[in-house]
Backbone bond lengths (Angstrom), bond angles and torsions (degrees), N, CA, C in turn:
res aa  C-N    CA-C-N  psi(-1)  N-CA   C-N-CA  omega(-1)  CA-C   N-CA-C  phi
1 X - - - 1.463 - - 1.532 111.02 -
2 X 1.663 131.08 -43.55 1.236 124.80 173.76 1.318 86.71 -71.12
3 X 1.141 128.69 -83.36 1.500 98.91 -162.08 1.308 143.94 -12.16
4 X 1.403 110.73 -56.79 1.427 129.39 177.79 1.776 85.20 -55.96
5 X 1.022 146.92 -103.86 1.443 159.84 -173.52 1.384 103.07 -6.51
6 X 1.390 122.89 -71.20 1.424 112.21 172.67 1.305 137.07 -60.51
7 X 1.708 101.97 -19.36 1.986 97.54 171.66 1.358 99.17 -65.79
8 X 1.647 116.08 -63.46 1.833 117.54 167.04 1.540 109.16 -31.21
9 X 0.311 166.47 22.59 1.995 155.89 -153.89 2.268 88.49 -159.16
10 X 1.334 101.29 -55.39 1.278 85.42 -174.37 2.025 119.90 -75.69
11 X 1.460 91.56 -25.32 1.673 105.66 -160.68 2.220 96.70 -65.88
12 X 1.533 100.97 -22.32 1.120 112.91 -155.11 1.806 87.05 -72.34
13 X 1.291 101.29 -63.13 1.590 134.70 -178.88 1.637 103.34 -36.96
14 X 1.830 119.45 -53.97 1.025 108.00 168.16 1.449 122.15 -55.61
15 X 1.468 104.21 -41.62 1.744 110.23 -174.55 1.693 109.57 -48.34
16 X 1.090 123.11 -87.39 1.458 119.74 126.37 1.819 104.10 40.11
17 X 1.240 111.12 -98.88 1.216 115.34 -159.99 1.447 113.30 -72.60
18 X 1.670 128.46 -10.85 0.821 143.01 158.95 1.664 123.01 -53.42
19 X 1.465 84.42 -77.10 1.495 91.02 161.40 1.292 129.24 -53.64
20 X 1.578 148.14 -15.50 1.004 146.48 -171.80 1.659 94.88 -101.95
21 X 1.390 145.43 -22.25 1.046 153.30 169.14 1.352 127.84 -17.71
22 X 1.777 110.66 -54.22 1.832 122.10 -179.88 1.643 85.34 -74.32
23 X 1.470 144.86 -31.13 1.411 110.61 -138.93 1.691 82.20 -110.74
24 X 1.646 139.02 8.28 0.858 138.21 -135.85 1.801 73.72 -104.27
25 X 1.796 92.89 -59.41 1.925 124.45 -160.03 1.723 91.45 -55.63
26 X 1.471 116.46 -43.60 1.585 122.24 163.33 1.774 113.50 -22.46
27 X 1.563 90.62 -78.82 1.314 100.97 172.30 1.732 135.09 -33.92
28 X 1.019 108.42 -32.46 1.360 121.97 -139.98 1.461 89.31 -109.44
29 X 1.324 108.27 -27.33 1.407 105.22 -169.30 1.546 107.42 -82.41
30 X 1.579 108.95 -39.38 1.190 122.74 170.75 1.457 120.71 -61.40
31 X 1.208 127.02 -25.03 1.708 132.92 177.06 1.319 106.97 -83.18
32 X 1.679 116.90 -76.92 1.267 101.25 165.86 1.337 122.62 76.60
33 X 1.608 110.86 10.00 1.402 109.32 -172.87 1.372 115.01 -92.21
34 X 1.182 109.97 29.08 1.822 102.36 175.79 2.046 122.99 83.06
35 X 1.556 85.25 -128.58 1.032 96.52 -167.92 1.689 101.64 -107.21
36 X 1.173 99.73 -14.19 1.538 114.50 -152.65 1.841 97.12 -84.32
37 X 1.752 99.10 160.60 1.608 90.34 -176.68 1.400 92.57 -84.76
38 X 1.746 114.47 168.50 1.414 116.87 153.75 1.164 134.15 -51.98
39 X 1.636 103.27 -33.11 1.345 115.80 -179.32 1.645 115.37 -79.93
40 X 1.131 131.74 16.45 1.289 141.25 157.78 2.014 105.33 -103.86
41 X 0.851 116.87 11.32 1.587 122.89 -175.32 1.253 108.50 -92.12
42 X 1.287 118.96 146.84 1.732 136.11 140.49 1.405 132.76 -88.78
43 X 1.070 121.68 61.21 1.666 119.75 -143.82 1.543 103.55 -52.63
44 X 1.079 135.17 146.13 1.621 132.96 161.53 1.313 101.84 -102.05
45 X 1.187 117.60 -36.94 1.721 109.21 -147.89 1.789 91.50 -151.41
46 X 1.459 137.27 127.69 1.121 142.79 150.73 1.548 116.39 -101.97
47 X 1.360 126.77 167.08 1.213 130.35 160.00 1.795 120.77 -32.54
48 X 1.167 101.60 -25.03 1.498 99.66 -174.05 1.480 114.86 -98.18
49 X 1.893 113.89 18.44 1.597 92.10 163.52 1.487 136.74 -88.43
50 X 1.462 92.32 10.94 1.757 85.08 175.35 1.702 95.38 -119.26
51 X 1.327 121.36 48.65 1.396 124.99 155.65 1.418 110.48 -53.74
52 X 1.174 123.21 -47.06 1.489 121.72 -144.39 1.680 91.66 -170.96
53 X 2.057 89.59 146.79 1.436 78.71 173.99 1.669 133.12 -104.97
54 X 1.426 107.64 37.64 0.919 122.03 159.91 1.694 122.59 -99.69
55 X 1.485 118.12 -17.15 1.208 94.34 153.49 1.706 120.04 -111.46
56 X 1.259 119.10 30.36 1.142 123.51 163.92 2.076 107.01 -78.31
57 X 0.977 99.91 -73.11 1.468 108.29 145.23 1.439 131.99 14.91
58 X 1.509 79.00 -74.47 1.685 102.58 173.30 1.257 122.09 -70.58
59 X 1.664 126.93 -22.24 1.262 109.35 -151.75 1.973 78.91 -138.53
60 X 1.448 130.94 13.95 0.949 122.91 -164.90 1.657 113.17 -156.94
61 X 1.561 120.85 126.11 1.357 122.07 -171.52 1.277 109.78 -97.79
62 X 1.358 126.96 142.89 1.246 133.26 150.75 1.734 134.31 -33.79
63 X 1.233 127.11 148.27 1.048 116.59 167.32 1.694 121.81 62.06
64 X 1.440 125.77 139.80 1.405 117.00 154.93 1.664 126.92 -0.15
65 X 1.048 168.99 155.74 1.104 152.04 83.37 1.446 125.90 34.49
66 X 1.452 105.20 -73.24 1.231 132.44 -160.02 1.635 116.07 -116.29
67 X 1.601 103.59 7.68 1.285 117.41 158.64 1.448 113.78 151.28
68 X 2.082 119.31 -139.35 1.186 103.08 -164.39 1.901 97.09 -115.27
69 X 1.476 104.48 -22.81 1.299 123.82 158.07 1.352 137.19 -54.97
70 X 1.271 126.59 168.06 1.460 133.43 -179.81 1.682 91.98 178.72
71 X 1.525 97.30 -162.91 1.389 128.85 -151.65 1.358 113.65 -100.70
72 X 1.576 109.58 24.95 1.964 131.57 -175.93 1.286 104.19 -113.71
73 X 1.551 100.03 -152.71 1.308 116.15 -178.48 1.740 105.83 -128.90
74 X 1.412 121.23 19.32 0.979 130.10 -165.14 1.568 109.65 -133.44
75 X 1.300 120.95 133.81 1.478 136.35 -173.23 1.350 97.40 -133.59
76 X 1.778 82.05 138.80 1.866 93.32 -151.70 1.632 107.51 -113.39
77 X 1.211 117.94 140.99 1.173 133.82 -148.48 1.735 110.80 -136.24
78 X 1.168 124.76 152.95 1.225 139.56 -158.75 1.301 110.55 -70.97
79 X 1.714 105.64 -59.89 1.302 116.87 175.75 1.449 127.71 -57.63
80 X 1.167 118.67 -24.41 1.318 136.07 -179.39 1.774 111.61 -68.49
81 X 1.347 99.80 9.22 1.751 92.13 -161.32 1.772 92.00 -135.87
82 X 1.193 123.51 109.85 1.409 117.00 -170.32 1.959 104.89 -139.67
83 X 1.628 105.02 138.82 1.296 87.03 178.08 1.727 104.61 -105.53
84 X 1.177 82.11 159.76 1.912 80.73 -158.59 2.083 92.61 -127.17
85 X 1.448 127.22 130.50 1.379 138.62 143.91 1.533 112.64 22.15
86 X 1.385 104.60 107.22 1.840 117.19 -167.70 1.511 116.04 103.03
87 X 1.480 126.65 -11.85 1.036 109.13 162.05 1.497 102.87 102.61
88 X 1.544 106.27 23.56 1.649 124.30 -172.94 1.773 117.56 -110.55
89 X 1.146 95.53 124.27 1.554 103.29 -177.33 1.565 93.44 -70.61
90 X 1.133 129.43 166.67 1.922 152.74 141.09 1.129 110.47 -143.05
91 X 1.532 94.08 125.18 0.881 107.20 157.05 2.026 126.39 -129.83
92 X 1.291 104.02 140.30 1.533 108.69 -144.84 1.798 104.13 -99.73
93 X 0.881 138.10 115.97 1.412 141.62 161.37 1.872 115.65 -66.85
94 X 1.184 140.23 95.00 1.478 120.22 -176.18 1.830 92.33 -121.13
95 X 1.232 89.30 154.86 1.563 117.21 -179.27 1.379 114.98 -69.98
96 X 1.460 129.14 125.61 1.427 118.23 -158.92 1.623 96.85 -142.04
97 X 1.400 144.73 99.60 1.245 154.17 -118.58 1.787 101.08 -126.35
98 X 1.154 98.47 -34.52 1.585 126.81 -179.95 2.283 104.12 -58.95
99 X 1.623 93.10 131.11 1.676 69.23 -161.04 2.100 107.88 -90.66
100 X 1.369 101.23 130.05 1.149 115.24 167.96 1.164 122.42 -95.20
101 X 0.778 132.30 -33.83 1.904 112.48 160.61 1.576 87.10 124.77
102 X 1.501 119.01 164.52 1.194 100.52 -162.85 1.420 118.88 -116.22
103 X 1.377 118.91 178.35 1.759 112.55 -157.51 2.089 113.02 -66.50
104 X 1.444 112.74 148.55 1.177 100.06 -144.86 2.129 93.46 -96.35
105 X 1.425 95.98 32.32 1.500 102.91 168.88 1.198 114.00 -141.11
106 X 1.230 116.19 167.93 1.816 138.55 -153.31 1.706 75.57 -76.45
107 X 1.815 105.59 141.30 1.132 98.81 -0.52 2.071 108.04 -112.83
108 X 1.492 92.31 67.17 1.481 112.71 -173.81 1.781 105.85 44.54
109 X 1.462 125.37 72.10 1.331 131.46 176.79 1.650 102.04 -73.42
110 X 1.076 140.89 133.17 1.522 137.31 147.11 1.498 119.23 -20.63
111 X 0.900 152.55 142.45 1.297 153.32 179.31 1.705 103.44 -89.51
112 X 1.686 95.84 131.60 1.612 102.42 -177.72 1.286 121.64 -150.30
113 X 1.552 112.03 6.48 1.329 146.78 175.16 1.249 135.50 -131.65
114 X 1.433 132.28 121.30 1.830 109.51 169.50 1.799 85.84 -103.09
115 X 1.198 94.59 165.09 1.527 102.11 -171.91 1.859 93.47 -175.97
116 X 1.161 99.61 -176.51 2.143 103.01 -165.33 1.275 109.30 -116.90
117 X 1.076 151.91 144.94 1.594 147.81 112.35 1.238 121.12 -80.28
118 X 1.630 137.74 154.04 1.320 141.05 160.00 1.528 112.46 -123.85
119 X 1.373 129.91 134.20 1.185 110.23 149.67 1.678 118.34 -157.69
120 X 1.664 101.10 163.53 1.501 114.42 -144.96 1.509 102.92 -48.35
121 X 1.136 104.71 166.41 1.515 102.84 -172.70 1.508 108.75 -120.08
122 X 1.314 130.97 11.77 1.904 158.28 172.52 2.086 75.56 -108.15
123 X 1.379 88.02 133.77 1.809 107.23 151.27 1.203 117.63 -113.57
124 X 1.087 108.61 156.74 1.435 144.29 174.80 1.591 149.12 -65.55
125 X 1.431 105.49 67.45 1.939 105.77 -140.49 1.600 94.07 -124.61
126 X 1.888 97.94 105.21 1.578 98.49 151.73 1.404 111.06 -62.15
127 X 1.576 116.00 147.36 1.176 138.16 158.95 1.502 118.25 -177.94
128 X 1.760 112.19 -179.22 1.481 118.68 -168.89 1.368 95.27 -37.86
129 X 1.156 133.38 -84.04 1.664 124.41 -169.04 1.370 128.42 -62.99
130 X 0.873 112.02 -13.42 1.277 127.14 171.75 1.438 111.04 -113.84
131 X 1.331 127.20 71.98 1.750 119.78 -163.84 1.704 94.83 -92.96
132 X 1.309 127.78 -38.78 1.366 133.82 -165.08 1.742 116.06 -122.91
133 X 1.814 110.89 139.87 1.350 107.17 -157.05 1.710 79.04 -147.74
134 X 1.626 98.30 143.41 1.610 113.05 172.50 1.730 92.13 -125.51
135 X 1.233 90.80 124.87 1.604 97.42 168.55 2.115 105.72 -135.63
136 X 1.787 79.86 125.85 1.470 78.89 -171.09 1.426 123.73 -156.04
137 X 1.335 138.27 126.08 1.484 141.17 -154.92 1.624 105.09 -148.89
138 X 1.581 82.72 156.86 1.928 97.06 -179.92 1.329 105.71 -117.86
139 X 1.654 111.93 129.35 1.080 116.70 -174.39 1.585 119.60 -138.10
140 X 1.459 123.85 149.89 1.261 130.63 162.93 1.365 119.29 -118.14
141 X 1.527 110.24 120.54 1.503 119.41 -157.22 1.926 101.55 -122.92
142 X 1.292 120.74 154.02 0.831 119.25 160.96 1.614 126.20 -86.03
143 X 1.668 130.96 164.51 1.471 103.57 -151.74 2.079 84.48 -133.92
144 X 1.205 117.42 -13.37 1.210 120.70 172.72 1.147 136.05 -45.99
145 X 1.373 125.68 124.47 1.789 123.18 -151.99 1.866 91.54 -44.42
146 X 1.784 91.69 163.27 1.427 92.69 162.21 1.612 110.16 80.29
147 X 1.408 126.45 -32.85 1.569 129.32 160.29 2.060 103.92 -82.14
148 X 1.685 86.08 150.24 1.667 95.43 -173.19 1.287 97.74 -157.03
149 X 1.651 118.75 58.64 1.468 107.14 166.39 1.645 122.72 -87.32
150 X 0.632 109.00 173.45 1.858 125.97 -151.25 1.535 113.49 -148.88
151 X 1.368 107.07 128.51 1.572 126.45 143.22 1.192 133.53 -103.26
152 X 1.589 138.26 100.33 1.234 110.07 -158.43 1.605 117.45 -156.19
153 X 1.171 142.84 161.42 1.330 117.27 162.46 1.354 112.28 -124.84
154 X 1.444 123.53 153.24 1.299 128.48 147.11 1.304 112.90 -174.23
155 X 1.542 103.41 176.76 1.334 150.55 -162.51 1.624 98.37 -9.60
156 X 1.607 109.08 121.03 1.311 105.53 177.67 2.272 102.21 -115.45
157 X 1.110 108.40 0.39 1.132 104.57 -177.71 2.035 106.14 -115.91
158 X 1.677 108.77 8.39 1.179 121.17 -144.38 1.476 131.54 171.51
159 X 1.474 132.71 112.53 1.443 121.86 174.20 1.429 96.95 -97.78
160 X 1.505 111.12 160.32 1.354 134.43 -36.39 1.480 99.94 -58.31
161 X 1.497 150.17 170.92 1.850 101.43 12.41 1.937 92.91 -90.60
162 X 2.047 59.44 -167.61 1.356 98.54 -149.13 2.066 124.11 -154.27
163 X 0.760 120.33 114.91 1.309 110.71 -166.75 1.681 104.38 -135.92
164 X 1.670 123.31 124.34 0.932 117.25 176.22 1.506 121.02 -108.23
165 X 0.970 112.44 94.96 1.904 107.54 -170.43 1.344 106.79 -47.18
166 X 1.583 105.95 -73.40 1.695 127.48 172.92 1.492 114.20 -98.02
167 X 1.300 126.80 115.40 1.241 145.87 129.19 1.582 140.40 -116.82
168 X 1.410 109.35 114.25 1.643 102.45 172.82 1.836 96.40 -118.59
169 X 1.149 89.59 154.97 1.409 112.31 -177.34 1.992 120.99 -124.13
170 X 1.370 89.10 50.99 1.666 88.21 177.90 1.824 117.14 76.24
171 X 1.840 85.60 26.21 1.930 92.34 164.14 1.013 104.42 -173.89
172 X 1.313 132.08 170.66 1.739 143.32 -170.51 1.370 93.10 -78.92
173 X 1.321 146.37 62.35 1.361 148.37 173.44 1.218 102.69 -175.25
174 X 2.000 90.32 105.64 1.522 103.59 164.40 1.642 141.08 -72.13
175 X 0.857 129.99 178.46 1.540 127.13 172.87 1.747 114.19 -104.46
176 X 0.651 148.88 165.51 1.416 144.79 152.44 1.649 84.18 -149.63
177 X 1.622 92.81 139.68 1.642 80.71 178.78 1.941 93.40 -174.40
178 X 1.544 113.58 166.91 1.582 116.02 -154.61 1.065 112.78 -150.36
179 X 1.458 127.81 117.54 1.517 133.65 -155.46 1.607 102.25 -132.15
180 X 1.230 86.65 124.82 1.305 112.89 -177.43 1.147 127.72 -122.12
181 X 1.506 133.84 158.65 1.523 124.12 -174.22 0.821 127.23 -125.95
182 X 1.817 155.14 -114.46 1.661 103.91 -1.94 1.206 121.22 -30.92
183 X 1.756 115.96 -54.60 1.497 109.91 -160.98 1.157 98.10 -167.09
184 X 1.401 145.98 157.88 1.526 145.11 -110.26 1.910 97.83 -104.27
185 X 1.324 102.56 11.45 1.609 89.99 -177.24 1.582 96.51 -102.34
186 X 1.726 101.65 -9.59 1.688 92.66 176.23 1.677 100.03 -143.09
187 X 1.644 83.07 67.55 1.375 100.99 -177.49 1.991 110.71 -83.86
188 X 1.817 109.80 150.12 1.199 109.60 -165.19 1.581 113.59 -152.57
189 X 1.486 90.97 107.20 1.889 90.67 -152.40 2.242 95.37 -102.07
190 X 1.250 101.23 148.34 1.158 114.35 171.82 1.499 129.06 -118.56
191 X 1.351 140.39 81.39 1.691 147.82 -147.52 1.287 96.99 -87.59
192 X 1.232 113.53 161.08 1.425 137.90 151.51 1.576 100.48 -151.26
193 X 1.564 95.95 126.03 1.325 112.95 -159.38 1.787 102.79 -115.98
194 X 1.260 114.51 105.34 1.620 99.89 -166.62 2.198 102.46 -133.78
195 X 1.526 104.82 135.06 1.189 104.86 163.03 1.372 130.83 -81.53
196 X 1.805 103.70 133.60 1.251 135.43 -143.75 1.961 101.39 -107.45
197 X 1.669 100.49 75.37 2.113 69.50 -179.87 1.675 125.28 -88.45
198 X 1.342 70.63 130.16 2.193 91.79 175.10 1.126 99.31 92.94
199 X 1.637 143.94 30.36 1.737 131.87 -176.24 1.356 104.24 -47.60
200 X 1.546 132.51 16.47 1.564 127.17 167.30 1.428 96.47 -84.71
201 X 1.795 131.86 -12.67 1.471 118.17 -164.41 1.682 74.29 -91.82
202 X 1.636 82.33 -158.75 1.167 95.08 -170.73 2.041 106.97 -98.43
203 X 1.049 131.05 128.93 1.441 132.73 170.81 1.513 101.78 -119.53
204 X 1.534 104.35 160.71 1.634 127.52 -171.26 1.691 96.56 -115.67
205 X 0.849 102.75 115.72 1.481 107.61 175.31 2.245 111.63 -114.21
206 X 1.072 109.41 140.18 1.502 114.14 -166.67 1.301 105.97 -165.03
207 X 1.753 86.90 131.95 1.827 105.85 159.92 1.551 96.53 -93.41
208 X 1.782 112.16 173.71 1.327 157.37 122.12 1.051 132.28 -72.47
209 X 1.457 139.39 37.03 1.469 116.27 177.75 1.470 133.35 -65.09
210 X 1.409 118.81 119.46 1.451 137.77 -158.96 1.530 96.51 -119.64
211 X 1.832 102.63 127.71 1.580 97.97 165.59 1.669 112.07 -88.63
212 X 0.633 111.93 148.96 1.603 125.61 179.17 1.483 133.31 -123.52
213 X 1.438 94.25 -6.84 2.137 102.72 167.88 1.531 88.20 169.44
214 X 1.601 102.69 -177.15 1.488 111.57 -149.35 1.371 100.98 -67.43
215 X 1.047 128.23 4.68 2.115 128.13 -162.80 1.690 96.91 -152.42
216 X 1.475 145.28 -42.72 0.767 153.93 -138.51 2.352 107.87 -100.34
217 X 1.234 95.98 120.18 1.474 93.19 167.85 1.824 123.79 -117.25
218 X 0.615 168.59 175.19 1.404 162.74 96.76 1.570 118.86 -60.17
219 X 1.238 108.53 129.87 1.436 132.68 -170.31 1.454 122.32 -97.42
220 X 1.585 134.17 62.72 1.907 103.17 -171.20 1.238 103.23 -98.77
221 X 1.255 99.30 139.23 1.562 119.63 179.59 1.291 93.58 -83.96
222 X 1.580 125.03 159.31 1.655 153.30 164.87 1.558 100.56 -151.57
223 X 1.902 90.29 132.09 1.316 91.83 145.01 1.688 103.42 -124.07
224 X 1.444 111.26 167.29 1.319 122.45 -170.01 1.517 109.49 39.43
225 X 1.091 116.14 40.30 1.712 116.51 -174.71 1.459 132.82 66.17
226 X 1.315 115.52 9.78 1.400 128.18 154.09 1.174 108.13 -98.65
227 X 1.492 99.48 155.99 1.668 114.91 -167.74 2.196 96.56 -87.36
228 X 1.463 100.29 157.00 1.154 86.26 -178.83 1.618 95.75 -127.97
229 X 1.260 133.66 -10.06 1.345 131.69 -134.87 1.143 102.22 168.29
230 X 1.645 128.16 135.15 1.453 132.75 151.42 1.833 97.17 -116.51
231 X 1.423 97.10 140.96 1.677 102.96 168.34 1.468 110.53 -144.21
232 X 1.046 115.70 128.28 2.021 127.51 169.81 1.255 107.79 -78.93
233 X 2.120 92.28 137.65 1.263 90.37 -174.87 1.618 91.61 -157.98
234 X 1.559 111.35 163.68 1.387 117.08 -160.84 1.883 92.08 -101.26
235 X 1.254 96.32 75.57 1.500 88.81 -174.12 2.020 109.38 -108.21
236 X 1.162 111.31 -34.19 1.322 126.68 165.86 1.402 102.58 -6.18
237 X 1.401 129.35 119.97 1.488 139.13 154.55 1.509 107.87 79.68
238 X 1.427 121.19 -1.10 1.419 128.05 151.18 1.693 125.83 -71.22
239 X 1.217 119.18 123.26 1.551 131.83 179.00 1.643 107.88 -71.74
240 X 1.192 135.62 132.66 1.154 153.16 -167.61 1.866 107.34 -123.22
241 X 1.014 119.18 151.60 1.436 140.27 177.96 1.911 94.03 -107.21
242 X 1.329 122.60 128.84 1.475 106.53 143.52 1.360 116.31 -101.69
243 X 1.464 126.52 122.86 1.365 149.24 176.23 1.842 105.42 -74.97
244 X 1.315 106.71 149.60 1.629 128.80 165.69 1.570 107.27 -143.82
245 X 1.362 126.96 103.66 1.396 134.56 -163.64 1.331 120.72 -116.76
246 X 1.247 136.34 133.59 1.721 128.21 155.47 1.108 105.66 -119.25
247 X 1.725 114.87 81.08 1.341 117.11 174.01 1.664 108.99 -90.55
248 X 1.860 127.80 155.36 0.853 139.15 -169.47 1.726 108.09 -129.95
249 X 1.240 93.99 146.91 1.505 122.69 -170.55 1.611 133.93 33.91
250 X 1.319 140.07 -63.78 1.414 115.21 174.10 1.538 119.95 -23.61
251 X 1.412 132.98 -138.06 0.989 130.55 -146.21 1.981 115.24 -28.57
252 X 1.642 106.95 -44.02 1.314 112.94 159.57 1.421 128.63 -22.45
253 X 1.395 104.23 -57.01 1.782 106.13 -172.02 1.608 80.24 123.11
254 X 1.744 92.75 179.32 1.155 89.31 -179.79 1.705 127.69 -119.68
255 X 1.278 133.93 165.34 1.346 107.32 -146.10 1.619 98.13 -117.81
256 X 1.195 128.53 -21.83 1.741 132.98 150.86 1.563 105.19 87.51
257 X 1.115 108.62 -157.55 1.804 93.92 -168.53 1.742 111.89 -102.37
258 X 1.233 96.74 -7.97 1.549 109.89 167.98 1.690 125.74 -53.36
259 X 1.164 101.30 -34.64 1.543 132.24 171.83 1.476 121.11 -88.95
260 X 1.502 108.39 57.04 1.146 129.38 170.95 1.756 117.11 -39.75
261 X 1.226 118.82 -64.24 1.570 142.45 -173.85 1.136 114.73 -107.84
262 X 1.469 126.39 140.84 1.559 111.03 153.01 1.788 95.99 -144.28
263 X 1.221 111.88 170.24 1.814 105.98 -177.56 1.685 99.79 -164.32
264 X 1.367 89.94 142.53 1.491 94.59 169.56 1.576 97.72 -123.03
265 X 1.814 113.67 177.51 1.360 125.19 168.09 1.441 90.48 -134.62
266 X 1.582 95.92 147.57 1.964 112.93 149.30 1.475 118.23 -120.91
267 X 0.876 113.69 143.52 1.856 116.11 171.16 1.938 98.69 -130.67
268 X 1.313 72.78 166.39 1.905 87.17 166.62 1.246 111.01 43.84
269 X 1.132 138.38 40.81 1.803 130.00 160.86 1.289 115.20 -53.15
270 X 0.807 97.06 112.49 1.873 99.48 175.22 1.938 107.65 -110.45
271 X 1.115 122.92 138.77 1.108 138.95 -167.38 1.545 126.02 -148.57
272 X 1.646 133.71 85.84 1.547 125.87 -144.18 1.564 83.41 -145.79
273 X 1.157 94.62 143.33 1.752 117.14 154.85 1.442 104.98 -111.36
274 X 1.608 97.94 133.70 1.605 99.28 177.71 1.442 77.41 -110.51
275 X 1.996 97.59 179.03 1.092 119.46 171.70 1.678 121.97 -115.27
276 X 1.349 89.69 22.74 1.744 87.42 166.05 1.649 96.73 -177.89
């Protein structure tokens, strides 16, 4: 009779651990802190900032940085950016035919989209106390010419740098890629170019930033938790922006009038400076 009771008692327990499994792999994807304890962390950003949109809000700005433009065919707009049940950013690309005049950066595309960006409003600074940074999010992107959404950070005092966690450009092959300077006339980019299947599911995309001497960082890119790439970079004591983008068409290709919609989601950004 105990017997019988304790296989039941355990079979239940396994069930149990089964089921708690997707929201466990959730977790994990969202922490992401390595090797390092938590308790050496600065958290910026956990899985829970797109709970609600009052603390999205809080911990997150509208628009570009530096405006509503960029280097697409898409001008980015408020409405276009909504958090929707689970703790999921959207953001929406729609087709806008009506003439707006065209985007007020290189390489000045016509405007043919409103669509959203967000980004954090805390920056991003390797240094002595801050020598090591995990930055990391789950995303579903569309991969159809003419879409150009983005995860990414850079230079908030300065172009280049530059660091692209997530980029696809109008195909199941992302970019990860690292711009470096001094300054954009002796600009010096480093790619890792890797195929992505189904970037409509959901994938985890993540840097490492590691300081490594008084100017010097190391970069490894992961997606889904394999490493894809290490790249050096003079990023040490430079301030960073982190970007969330649904930019449309230039580098993409182009997306024509057939391409009514396009949308991405993010969940779980995780964002920490350790201290060693």
């Amino acid at each position: 009779m105990y017997l019988i009771i304790l296989l039941s008692l355990l079979f239940c327990k396994q069930e149990n651990a089964i089921a708690q499994q997707p929201q466990q792999q959730q977790q994990q994807h969202a922490m992401m802190p390595g090797s390092a304890s938590p308790q050496n962390a600065v958290v910026l950003l956990d899985s829970t900032s797109f709970n609600s949109q009052t603390k999205f809000e809080t911990l997150w700005n509208m628009f570009y940085p530096w405006g509503r433009d960029h280097n697409g065919s898409a001008r980015m707009y408020k409405e276009q950016v909504s958090i929707i049940p689970g703790g999921v950013l959207q953001i929406t690309a729609k087709r806008h035919e009506a003439w707006e005049g065209k985007s007020t950066s290189d390489p000045k595309l016509r405007i043919f989209y409103h669509s959203g960006a967000v980004h954090l409003k805390e920056k991003i600074t390797v240094s002595e106390n801050k020598p090591r940074w995990v930055i990391s999010g789950d995303f579903q992107v569309p991969s159809t010419p003419g879409t150009w959404p983005a995860f990414w950070i850079t230079g908030a005092a300065s172009w280049p740098p530059e660091s692209d966690i997530m980029e696809f450009k109008g195909t199941d092959t992302t970019w990860q890629n690292t711009a470096t300077g001094p300054d954009w006339k002796h600009l010096s980019w480093q790619n890792k170019l890797s195929a992505v299947p189904k970037p409509q599911d959901w994938h985890n995309y993540k840097i490492e930033m590691k300081k490594i001497s008084s100017t010097a960082v190391s970069i490894e890119y992961f997606i889904d938790g394999l490493r894809t790439d290490t790249h050096l970079a003079n990023f040490v004591g430079k301030p960073f922006w982190l970007i969330i983008n649904m930019q449309m068409e230039g580098d993409s290709g182009t997306a024509g009038k057939s391409l009514q919609t396009a949308e991405m989601r993010g969940r779980n950004i995780y964002v920490a400076a350790y201290s060693n």
